[in-house]
N, C-alpha and C positions, 0 to 999 in steps of 0.2 A: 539186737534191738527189735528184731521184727520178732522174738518171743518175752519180750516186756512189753510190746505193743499188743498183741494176743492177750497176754494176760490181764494187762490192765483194761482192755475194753470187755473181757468177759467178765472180771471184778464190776465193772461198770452196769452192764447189763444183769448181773445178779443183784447188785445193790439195787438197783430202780424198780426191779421185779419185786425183790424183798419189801421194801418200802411202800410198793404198792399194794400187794396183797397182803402188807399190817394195817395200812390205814383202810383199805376198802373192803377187804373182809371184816377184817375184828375192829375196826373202828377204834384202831387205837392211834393216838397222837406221836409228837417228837419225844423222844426220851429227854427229859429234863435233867439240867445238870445240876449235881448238888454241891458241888464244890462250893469253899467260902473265905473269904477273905481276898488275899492276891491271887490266889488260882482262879478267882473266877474273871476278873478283867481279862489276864494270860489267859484260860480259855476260849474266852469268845475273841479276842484278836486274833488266835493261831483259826479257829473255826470259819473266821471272816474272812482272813487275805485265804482260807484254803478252798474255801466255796466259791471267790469271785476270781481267784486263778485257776482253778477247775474246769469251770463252765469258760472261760477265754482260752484257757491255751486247746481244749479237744480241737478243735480247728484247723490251728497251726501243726498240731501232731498228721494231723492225717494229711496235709502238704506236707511239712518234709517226709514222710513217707513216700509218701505218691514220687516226688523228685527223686530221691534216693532210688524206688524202684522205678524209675525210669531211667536211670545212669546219669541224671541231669544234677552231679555232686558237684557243681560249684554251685548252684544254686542254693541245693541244700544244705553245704556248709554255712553261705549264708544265714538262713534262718535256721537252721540247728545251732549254732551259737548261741541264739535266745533261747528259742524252743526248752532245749535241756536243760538248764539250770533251771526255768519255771516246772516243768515237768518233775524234776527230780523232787523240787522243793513242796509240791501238790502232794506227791508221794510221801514223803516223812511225816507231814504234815499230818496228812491222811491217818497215818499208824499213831501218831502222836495225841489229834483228837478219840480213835477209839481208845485208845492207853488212859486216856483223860478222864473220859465219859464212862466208859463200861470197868475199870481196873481201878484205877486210885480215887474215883470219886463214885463206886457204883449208886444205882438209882435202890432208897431201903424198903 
């Protein structure tokens, strides 16, 4: 756990770097999605629950962390039972919209 916890905050911090120095360098915007018909509802609902479970669960991850490494595991069982399944599901998500956006529906 604590090297998918590593990974995904430096996934994190290269993506906000990334996205930063696209839009405030090169002043370039969101990549637009071109998908059409029922992919495109399906895309912005997987895009939506993945952006507002994103930004809520980083929070919760770095408690049950922090309890976990302090040996305080009943707590953390506690909220690790939520924790991980939002986590997990942020994650697939995650691969699901790049799959979406950059793969089966590239921008032409």
């Amino acid at each position: 756990m604590l090297t998918a916890s590593t990974v995904s905050a430096l996934f994190l911090i290269c993506y906000v770097t990334y996205h930063a120095i696209r839009t405030s360098y090169f002043g370039l915007g969101p990549t637009r999605f071109t998908g059409e018909g029922i992919a495109r509802p399906i895309y912005f609902t997987i895009l939506t629950s993945h952006t507002i479970l994103a930004a809520g669960v980083a929070p919760f991850v770095i408690v049950t962390l922090y309890r976990a490494l302090k040996g305080n595991f009943e707590k953390h069982k506690r909220i690790a039972r939520y924790v991980y399944p939002v986590w997990l599901y942020v994650s697939i998500t995650g691969v699901v919209v790049y799959w979406m956006l950059y793969q089966m529906y590239p921008a032409k």
